[in-house]
C-alpha positions in Angstrom: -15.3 14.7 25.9 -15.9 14.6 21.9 -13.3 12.8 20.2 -11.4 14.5 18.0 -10.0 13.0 14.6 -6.5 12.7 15.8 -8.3 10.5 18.5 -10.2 8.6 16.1 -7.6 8.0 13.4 -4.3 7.9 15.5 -4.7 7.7 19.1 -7.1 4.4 19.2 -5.9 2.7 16.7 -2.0 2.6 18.0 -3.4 2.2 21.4 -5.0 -1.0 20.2 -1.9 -2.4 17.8 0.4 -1.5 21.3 -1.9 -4.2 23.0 -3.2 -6.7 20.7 0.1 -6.8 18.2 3.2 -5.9 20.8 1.4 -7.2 23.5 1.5 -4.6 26.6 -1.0 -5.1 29.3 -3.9 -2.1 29.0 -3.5 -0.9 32.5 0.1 0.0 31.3 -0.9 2.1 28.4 -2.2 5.5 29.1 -4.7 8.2 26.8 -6.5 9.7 28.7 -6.6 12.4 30.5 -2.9 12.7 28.7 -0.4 12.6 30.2 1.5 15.8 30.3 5.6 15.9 30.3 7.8 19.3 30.4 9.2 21.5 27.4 11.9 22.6 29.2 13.8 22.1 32.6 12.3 24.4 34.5 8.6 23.7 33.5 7.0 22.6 37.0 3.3 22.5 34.8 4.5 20.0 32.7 2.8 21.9 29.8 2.9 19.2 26.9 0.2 16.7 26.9 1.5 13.7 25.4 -1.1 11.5 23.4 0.0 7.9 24.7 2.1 7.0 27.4 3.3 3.3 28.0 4.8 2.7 31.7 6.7 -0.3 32.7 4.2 -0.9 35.8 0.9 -0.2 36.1 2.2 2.8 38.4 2.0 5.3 35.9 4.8 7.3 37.6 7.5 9.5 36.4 10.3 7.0 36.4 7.9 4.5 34.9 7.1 5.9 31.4 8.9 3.6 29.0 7.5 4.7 25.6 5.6 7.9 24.3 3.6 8.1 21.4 2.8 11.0 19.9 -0.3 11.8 17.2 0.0 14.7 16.2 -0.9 15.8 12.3 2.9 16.8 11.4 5.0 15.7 8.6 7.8 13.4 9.2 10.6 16.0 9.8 8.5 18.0 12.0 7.3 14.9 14.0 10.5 13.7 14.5 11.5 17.2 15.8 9.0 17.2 18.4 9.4 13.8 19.3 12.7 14.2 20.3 12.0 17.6 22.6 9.5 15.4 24.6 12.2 12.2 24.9 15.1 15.1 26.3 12.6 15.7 29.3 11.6 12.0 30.2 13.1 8.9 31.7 11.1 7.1 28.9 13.8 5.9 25.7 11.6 4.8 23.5 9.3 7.6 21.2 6.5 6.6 18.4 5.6 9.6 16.0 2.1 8.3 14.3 -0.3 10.1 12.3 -2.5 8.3 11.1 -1.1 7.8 7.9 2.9 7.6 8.9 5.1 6.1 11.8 8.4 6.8 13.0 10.4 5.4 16.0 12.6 6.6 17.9 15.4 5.2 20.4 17.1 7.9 23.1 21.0 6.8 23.8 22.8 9.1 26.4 26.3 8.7 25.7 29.3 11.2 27.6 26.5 13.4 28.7 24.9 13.6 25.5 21.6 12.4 24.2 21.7 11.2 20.9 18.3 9.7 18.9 18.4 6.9 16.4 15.9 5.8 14.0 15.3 2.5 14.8 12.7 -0.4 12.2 10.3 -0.9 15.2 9.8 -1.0 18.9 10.2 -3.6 21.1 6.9 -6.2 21.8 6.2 -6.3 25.4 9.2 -8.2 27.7 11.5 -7.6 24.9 14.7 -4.8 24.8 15.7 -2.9 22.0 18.1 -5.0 21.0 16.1 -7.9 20.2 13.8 -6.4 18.0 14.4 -8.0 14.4 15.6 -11.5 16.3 12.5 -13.2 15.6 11.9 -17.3 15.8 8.7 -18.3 13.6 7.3 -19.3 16.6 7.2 -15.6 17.5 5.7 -14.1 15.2 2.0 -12.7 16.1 -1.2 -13.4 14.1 -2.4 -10.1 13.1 -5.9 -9.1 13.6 -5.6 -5.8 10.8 -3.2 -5.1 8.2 -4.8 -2.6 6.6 -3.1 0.4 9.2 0.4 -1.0 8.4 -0.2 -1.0 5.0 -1.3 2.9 4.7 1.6 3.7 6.8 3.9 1.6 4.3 2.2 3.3 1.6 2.4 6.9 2.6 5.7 6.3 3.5 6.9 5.0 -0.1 4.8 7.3 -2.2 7.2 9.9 -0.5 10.5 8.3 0.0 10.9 5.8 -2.8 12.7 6.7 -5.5 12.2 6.6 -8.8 8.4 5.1 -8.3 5.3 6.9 -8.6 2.7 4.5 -10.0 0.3 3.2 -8.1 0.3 -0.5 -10.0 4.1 -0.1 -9.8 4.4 0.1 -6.0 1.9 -2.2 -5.8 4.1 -4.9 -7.8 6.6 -4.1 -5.4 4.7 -4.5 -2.3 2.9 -7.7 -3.8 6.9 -9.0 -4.2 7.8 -8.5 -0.1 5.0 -9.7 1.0 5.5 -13.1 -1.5 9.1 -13.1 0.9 7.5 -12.6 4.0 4.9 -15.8 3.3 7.7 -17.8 1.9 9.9 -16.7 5.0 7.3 -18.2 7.5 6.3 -21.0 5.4 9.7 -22.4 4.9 11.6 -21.3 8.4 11.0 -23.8 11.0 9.4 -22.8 14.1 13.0 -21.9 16.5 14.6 -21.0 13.7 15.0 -17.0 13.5 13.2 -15.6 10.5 15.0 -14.1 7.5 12.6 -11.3 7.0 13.5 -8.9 9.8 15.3 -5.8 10.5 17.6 -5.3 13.5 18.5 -2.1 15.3 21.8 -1.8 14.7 22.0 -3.8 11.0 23.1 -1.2 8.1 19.8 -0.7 5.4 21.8 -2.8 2.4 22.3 -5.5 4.6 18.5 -5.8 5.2 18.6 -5.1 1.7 20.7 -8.0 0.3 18.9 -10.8 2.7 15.8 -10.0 1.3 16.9 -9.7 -2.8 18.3 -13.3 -1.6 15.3 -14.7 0.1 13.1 -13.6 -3.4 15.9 -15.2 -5.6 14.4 -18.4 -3.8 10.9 -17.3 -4.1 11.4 -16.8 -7.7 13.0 -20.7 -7.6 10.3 -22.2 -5.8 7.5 -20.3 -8.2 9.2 -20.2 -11.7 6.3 -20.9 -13.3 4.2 -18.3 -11.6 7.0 -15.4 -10.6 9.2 -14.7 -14.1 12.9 -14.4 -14.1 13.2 -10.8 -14.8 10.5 -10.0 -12.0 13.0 -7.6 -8.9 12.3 -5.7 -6.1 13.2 -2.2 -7.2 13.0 -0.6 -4.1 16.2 1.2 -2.1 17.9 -0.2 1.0 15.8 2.3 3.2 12.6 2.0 1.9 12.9 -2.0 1.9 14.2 -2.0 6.0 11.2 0.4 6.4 8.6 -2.5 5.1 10.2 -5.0 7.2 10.6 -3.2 9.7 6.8 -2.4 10.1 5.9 -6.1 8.7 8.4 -8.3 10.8 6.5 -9.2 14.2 3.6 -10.6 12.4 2.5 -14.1 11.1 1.0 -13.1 7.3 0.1 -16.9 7.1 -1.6 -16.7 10.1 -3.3 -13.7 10.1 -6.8 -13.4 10.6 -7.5 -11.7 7.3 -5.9 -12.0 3.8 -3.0 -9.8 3.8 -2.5 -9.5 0.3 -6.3 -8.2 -0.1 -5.7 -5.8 2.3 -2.6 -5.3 1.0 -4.4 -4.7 -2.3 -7.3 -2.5 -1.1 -4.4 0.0 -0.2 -2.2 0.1 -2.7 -4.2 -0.6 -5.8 -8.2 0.5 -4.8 -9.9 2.6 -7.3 -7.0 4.5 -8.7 -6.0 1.2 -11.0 -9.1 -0.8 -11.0 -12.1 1.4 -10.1 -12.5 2.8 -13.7 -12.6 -1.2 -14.9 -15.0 -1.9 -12.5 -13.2 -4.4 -10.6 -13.8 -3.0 -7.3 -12.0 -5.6 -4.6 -15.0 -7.4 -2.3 -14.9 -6.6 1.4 -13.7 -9.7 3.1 -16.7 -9.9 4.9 -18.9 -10.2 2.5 -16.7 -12.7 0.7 -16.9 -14.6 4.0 -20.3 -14.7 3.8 -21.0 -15.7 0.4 -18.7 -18.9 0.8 -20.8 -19.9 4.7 -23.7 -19.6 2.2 -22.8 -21.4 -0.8 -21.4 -23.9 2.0 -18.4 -25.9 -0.7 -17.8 -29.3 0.8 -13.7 -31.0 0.4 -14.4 -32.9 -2.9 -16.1 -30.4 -5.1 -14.8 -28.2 -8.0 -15.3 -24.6 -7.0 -14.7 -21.8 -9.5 -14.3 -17.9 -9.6 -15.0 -17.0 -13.6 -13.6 -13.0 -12.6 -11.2 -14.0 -9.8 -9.0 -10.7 -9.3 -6.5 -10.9 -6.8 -8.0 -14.2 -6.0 -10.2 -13.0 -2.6 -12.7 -15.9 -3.1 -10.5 -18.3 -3.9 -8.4 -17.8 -1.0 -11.1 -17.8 1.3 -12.7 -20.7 0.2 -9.5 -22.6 0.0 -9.2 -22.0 3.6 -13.0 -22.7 4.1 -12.7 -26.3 3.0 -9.7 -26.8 4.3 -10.6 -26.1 7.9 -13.9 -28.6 6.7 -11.1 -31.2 6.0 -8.9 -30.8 9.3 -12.2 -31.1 11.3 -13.0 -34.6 8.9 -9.4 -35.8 9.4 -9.0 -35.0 13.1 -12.3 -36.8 14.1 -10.2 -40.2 11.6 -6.7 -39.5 13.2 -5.4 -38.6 10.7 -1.5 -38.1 10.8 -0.1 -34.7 10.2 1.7 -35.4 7.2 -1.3 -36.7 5.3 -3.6 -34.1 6.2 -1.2 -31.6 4.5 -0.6 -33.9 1.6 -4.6 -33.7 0.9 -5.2 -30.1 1.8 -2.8 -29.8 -1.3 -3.9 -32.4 -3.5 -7.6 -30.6 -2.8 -5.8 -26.8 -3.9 -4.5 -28.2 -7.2 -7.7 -30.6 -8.0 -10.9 -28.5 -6.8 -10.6 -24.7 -7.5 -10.1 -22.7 -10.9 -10.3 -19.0 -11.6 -9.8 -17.0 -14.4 -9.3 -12.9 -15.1 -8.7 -10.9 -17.9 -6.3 -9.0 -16.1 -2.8 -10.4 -16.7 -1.5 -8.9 -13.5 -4.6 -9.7 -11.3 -4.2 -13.0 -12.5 -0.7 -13.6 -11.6 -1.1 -12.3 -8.1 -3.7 -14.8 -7.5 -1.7 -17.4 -8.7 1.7 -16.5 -6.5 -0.7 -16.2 -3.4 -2.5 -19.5 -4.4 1.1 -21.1 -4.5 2.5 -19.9 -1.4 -0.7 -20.6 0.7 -1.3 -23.8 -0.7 -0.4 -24.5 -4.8 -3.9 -24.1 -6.3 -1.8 -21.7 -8.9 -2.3 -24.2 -11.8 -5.3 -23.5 -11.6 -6.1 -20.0 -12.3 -5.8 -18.8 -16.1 -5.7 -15.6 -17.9 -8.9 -15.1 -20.2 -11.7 -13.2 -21.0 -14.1 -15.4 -19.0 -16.9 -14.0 -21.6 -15.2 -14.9 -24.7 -15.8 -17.9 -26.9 -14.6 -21.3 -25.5 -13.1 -22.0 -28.4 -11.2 -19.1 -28.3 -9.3 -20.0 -25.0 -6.5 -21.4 -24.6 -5.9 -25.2 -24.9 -4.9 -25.4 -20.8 -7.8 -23.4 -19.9 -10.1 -25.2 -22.4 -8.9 -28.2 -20.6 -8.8 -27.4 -17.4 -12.1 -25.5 -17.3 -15.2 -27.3 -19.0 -18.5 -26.4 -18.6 -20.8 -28.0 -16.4 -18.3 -29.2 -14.2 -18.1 -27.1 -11.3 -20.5 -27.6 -8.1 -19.7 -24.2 -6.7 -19.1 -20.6 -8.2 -18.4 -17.5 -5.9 -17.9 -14.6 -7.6 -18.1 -10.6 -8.0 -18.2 -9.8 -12.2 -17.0 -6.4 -13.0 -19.9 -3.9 -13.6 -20.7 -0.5 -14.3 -22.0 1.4 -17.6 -18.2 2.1 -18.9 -17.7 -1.3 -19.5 -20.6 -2.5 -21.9 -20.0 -5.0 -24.4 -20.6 -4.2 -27.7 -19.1 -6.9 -29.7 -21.7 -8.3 -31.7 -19.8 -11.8 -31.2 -19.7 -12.1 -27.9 -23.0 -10.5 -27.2 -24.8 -13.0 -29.5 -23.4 -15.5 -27.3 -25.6 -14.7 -24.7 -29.7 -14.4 -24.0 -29.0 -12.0 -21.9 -27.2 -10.0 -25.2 -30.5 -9.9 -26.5 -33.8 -7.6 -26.3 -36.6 -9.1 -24.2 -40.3 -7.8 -24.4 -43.4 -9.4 -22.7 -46.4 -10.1 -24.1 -50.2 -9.6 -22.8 -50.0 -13.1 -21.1 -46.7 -12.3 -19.7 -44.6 -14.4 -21.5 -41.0 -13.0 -22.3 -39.8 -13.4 -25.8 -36.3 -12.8 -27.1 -35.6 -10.2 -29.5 -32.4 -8.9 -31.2 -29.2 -8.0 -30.3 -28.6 -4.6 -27.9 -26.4 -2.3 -28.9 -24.0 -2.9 -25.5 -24.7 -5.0 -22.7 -22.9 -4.1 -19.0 -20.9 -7.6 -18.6 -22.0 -7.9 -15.3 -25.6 -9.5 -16.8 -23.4 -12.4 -19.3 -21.6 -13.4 -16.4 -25.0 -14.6 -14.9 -25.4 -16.8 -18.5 -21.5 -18.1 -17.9 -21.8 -19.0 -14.3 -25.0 -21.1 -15.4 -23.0 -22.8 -18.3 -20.3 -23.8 -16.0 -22.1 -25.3 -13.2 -23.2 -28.9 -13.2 -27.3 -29.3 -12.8 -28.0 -29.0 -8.9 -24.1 -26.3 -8.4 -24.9 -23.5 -6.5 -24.1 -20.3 -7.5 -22.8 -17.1 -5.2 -22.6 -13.7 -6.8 -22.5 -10.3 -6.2 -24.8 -8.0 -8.9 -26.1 -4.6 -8.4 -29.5 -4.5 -6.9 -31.1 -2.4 -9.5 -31.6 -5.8 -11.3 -34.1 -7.0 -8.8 -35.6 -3.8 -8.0 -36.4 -2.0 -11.3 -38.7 -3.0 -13.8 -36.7 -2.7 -16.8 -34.8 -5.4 -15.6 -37.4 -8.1 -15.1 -36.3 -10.2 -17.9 -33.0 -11.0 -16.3 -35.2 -12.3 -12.8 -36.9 -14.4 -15.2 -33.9 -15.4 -17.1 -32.6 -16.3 -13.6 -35.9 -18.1 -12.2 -36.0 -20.0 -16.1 -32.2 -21.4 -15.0 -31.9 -22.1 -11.3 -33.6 -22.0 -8.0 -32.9 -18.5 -6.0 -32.4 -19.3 -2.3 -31.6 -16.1 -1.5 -31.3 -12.1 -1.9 -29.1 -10.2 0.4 -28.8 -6.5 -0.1 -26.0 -4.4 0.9 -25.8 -0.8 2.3 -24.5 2.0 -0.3 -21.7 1.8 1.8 -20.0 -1.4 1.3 -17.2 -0.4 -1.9 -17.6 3.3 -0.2 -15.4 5.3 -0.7 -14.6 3.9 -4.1 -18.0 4.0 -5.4 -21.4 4.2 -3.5 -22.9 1.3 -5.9 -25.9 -0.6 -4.3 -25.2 -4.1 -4.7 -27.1 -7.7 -3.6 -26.1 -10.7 -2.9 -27.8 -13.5 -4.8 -27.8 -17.8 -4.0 -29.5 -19.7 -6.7 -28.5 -23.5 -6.9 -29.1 -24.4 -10.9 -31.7 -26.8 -11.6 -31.1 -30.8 -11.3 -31.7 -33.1 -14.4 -35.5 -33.1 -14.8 -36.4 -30.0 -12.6 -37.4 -26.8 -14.2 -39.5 -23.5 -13.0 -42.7 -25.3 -13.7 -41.7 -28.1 -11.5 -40.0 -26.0 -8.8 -42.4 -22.9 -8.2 -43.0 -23.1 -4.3 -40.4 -22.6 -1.9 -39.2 -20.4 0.4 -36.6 -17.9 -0.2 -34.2 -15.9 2.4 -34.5 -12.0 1.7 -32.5 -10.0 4.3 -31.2 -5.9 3.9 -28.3 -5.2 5.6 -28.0 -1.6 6.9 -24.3 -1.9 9.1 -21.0 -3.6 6.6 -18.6 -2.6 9.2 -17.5 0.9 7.9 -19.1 4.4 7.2 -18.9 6.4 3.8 -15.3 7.2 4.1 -13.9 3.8 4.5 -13.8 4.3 8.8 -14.0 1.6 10.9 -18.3 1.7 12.5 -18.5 0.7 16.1 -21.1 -0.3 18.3 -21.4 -1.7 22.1 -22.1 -5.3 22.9 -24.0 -6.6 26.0 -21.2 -6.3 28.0 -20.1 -2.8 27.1 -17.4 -4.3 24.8 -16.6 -1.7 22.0 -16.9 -4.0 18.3 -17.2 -3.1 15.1 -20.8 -2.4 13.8 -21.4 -5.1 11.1 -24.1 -7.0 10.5 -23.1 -8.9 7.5 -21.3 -12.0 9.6 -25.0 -12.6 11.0 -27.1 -12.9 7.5 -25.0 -16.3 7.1 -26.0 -17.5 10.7 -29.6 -16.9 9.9 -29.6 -18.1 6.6 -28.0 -21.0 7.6 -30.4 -21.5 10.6 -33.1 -21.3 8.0 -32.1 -23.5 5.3 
């Protein structure tokens, strides 16, 4: 049978979160064939299909469906209609309207012969009733595999219920503030205590409301000098029980990916950043950059264009899990193991962006993860040092840092042409070669993309032997006009490898053909001369996990196991391997 797109984009995915995120067995959830209910009481055909049932045995009987779950491409009035003719007709109580892009739930409540529905924030997990949905312990909440399906649905559902909000950077502000709650929430609750971020069934919308204005009042206390004083959560009652709500059963802390860049990729993407170039790196990628570059516990680690702060997350948590493993093997008590993961956060890593707002994201998520938020600063990266501010000037000196990860913004639209800040740079500069292929610089250019300086910057900041991980378009090692920026490269640092990337991998925001380059920067006394033969790691990835839309790629493993299709997770395995 050929999957339709209602399959593919509604019907898998919520058959997946009902298993891996609420936690039903898979023998009790039912697709396919559907299973069919009636439209009326005299319907012995049972003419409706329904798109997923969930029975309360593995039975799959009539007085066994518990939940139905319905796919349909409706809007939310119309889902909600049909929803409720299928729940008159059924023993099941509980209804799910999803299309892809939307949920609603729905509880049935038969009361003097009638049958009333009520819009509830969520279903129940598996084992659970009705009732306790929203009575959460910390200890509860599930570590979630994929955010990025809640966050559509969240943001679908605000772009056409909130009130008063339109802008993409302004919902994403907003959505940035409740998920700053939610972390702070699990980071502060103690495990059998029942978390303040949750919505009950029966709990009136302002009272949801109020508990969560209060619980940022003590974010904004524990952050002052990262969240300011006149920063609110502008969203109404509804819309806010509606995010936590869909939010509430899972572990942000814990999750498996970075919430707030998935959180990001949805609500920001190209719309606010794409025409400044600042597209946000796929995780994966990120991931692999960092298992290349390899940062150890007591070196200084820098992202010179941090965004959101995707690398320096990431690599926070990569060291840290390096330091557990180091203090585990020494016994180390709990207690001090935190105390230096911290100590580490607020020593070792430093970022910087241009982009006020970028840059105080990624120091509120640095904070609440693990207070590396002094260390992030907002400047033009490119500009003169002198021109910085004194606690960046300070804080950030060059060749100091043994590790940079990063992903400079590029694209044509963005050339330099300040005369100032292009002369600070070789790579501002015309190169020609001469008959004996020497390359000799020239004057100034006109513009310069700033993707190139940042190669320069990232060599000014490491110390000799820092290696350096950054993502540049591949046209720079694969056209001949740009042959004085390899050299530039070879002239500076060692290149251990070049990684490139399918034209999918910022799809569907732009269909740019990027690389990955590692180069570790020369050590006192080394040079090109010196250094000239070794081996370098070349790999071209054709599978990043996703097609040209953005969807999901899947492949089957050995055992027939259906997993996504990426290949990128692998280049640091063999790289690594090699090395």
């Amino acid at each position: 049978m050929k999957e339709t797109p209602e399959e593919i984009e509604a019907v898998q995915p919520f058959s997946k979160i009902l298993v891996d995120d609420y936690g039903y067995p898979k023998e009790f959830v039912h697709t396919r064939p559907q299973y069919r209910v009636k439209v009326r009481p005299s319907d012995t055909k049972k003419e409706y299909p329904v798109d997923i049932a969930v029975f309360s045995s593995a039975t799959h009987d009539e007085d066994s469906v518990y939940i139905i779950v319905e796919c349909k491409k409706k809007n939310r009035k119309d889902g909600r209609s049909q929803l409720e003719d299928y729940l008159r007709f059924l023993k099941a109580y509980l209804g799910v309207w999803f299309n892809g892009e939307e949920r609603l739930y729905l509880h049935k409540i038969e009361k003097n012969g009638k049958i009333l529905f009520e819009e509830i924030p969520n279903i129940p997990r598996y084992g659970e009733r009705v009732e306790d949905i929203g009575k959460f312990k910390r200890k509860d909440l599930r570590r979630a595999e994929n955010l990025k399906p809640t966050f559509r649905t969240i943001r679908n559902y605000l772009a056409a219920n909130a009130v008063g909000i339109t802008r993409d950077e302004v919902f994403a502000s907003q959505i940035i503030n409740m998920i700053f709650c939610k972390i702070y929430d699990e980071r502060f609750t103690r495990p059998d205590d029942t978390v303040k971020f949750r919505a009950g069934v029966n709990e009136k919308d302002e009272d949801v409301k109020a508990r969560i204005l209060q619980l940022f009042e003590q974010v904004k206390r524990q952050y002052n000098d990262v969240i300011d004083v006149a920063d609110a959560i502008l969203l109404d009652a509804k819309c806010i029980k509606y995010i936590v709500g869909e939010l509430q059963l899972y572990s942000l802390k814990d999750s498996s990916r970075d919430a707030v860049g998935d959180a990001f990729e949805i609500f920001i993407g190209p719309s606010l950043k794409g025409a400044q170039g600042q597209f946000f790196t796929p995780r994966n990628v990120v991931n692999m950059v960092i298992r290349m570059v390899d940062p150890d516990t007591d070196e200084r680690i820098l992202d010179p264009a941090c965004g959101s702060g995707g690398f320096l997350v990431e690599s926070l948590r990569y060291v840290w899990n390096k330091l557990e493993e180091k203090a585990t093997e020494l016994g180390w008590p709990e207690a001090e193991i935190e105390a230096e993961k911290q100590k580490v956060a607020i020593k070792n890593f430093r970022g910087i962006d241009k982009d006020n707002f970028l840059s105080k994201v990624a120091k509120a998520y640095l904070a609440i993860l693990g207070d590396g938020r002094g260390g992030v600063h907002c400047e033009n990266s490119l500009d003169r040092f002198s021109n910085w501010s004194a606690k960046t000037t300070e804080d950030i000196q060059p060749e100091t840092f043994d590790v940079i990860v990063t992903n400079p913004p590029f694209g044509k639209k963005l050339a330099i042409d300040s005369t100032d800040i292009l002369g600070l740079y070789d790579l501002g500069h015309k190169w020609t070669i001469s008959g004996d292929g020497v390359f000799e610089k020239g004057d100034l250019v006109d513009k310069q993309p700033p993707q190139l300086l940042f190669i320069k910057r990232c060599f000014q900041m490491l110390r000799p032997g820092g290696r350096l991980g950054i993502v540049l378009l591949e046209s720079i090692f694969g056209m001949p006009k740009y042959q004085y920026v390899v050299n530039y490269i070879r002239s500076k640092a060692k290149i251990k490898a070049v990684v490139t990337m399918p034209e999918d991998l910022f799809q569907p925001h732009t269909h740019a053909k990027c690389c990955v380059l590692i180069c570790q920067k020369y050590k006192t006394g080394e040079s090109v001369e010196t250094c000239d033969d070794y081996d370098i790691f070349m790999s071209d990835v054709k599978w990043c996990g996703h097609d040209s839309r953005g969807n999901v790629t899947y492949s089957y493993n050995e055992a027939g196991e259906k997993v996504i299709w990426d290949e990128i997770p692998l280049v640091a395995d063999r790289y690594l391997e090699m090395r």
